[in-house]
C-alpha positions as CSV (number, residue, x, y, z in Angstrom):
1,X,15.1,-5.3,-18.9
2,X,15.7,-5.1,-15.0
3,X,13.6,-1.5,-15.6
4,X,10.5,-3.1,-17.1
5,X,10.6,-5.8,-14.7
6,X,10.2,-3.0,-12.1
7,X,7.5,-0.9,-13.5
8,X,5.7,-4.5,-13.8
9,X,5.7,-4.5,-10.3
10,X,5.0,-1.7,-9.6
11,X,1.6,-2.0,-11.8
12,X,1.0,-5.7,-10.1
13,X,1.5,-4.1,-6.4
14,X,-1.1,-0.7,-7.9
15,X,-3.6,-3.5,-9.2
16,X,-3.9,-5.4,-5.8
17,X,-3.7,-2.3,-3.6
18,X,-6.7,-0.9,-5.6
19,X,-8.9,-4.4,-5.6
20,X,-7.5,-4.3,-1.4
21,X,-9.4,-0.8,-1.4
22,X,-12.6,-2.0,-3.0
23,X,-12.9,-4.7,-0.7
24,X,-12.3,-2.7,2.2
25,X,-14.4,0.4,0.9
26,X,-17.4,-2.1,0.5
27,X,-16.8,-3.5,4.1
28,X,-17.3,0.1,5.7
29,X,-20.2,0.4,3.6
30,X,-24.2,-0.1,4.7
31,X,-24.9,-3.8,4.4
32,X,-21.6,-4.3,2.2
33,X,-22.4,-2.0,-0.1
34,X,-21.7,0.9,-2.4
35,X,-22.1,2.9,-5.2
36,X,-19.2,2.3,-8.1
37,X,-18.8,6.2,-7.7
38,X,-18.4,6.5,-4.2
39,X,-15.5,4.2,-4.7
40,X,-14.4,5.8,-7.6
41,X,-14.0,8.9,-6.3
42,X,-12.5,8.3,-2.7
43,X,-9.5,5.8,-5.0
44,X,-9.4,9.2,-7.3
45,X,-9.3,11.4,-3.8
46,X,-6.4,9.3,-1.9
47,X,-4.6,9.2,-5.5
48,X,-4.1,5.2,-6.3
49,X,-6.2,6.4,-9.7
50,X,-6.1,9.0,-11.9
51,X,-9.1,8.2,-14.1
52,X,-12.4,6.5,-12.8
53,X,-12.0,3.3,-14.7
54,X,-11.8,1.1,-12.5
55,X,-13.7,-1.9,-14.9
56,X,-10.5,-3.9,-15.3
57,X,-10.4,-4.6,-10.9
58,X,-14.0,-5.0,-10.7
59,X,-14.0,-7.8,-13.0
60,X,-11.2,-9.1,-11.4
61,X,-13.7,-9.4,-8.1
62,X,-16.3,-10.5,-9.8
63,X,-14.9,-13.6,-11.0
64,X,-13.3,-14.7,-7.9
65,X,-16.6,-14.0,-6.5
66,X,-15.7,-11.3,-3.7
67,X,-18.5,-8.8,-5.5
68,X,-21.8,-8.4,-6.5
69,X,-23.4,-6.5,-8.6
70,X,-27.4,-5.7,-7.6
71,X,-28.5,-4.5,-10.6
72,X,-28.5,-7.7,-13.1
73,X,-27.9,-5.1,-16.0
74,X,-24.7,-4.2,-14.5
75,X,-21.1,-5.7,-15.2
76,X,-17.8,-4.8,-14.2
77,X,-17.8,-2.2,-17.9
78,X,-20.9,-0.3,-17.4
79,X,-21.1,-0.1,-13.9
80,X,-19.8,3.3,-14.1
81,X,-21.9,4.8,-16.3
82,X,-24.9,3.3,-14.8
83,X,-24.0,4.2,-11.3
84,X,-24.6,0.7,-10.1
85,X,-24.2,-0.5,-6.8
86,X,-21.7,-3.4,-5.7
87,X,-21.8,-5.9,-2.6
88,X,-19.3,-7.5,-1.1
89,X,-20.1,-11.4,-1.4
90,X,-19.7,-13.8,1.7
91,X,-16.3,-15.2,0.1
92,X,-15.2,-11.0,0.1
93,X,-15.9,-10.9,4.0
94,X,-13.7,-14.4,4.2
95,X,-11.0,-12.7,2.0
96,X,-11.7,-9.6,4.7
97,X,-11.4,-11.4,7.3
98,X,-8.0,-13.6,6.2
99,X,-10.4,-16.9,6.5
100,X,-9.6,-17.3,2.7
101,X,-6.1,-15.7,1.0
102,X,-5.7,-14.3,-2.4
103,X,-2.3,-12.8,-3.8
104,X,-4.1,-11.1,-6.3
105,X,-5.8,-8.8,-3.7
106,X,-3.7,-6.8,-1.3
107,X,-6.2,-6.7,1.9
């Protein structure tokens, strides 16, 4: 039992160290923002993900209300595919910028 508890974790500590990356990815971007794929494929490069799904973390930031999406035909399971664009929100510059905390995001 100790052993799942550790692998759980270790997937909690994966999860906010990639949604910690988005928001910091989208913060070096012009005016907040990026392509999905850009991200994608840096999170792929520096190896926290193997495969570009990253749907499950978007969604995570869109519901707290860190990101964006600019297309309104975009969501956090298509956005992929349709090579949308997200933008960090004025609440993701707060979580940036430790005016606002959230354990679920490791910034």
């Amino acid at each position: 039992m100790a052993i799942m508890d550790e692998i759980t974790e270790q997937e909690v500590n994966k999860n906010k160290a990639v949604r910690g990356y988005i928001i910091r990815a989208l913060a070096k971007g012009s005016q907040n923002a990026l392509l999905v794929r850009q991200i994608t494929n840096a999170l792929v490069a520096d190896g926290l993900i193997f495969s570009p799904d990253i749907s499950k973390h978007l969604e995570y930031l869109e519901e707290a209300g860190y990101i964006t999406f600019t297309s309104r035909t975009a969501n956090a399971y298509n956005a992929y595919r349709k090579d949308a664009v997200i933008k960090l929100t004025r609440k993701g510059v707060d979580l940036l910028e430790s005016t606002i905390d959230d354990p679920g995001v490791d910034v």
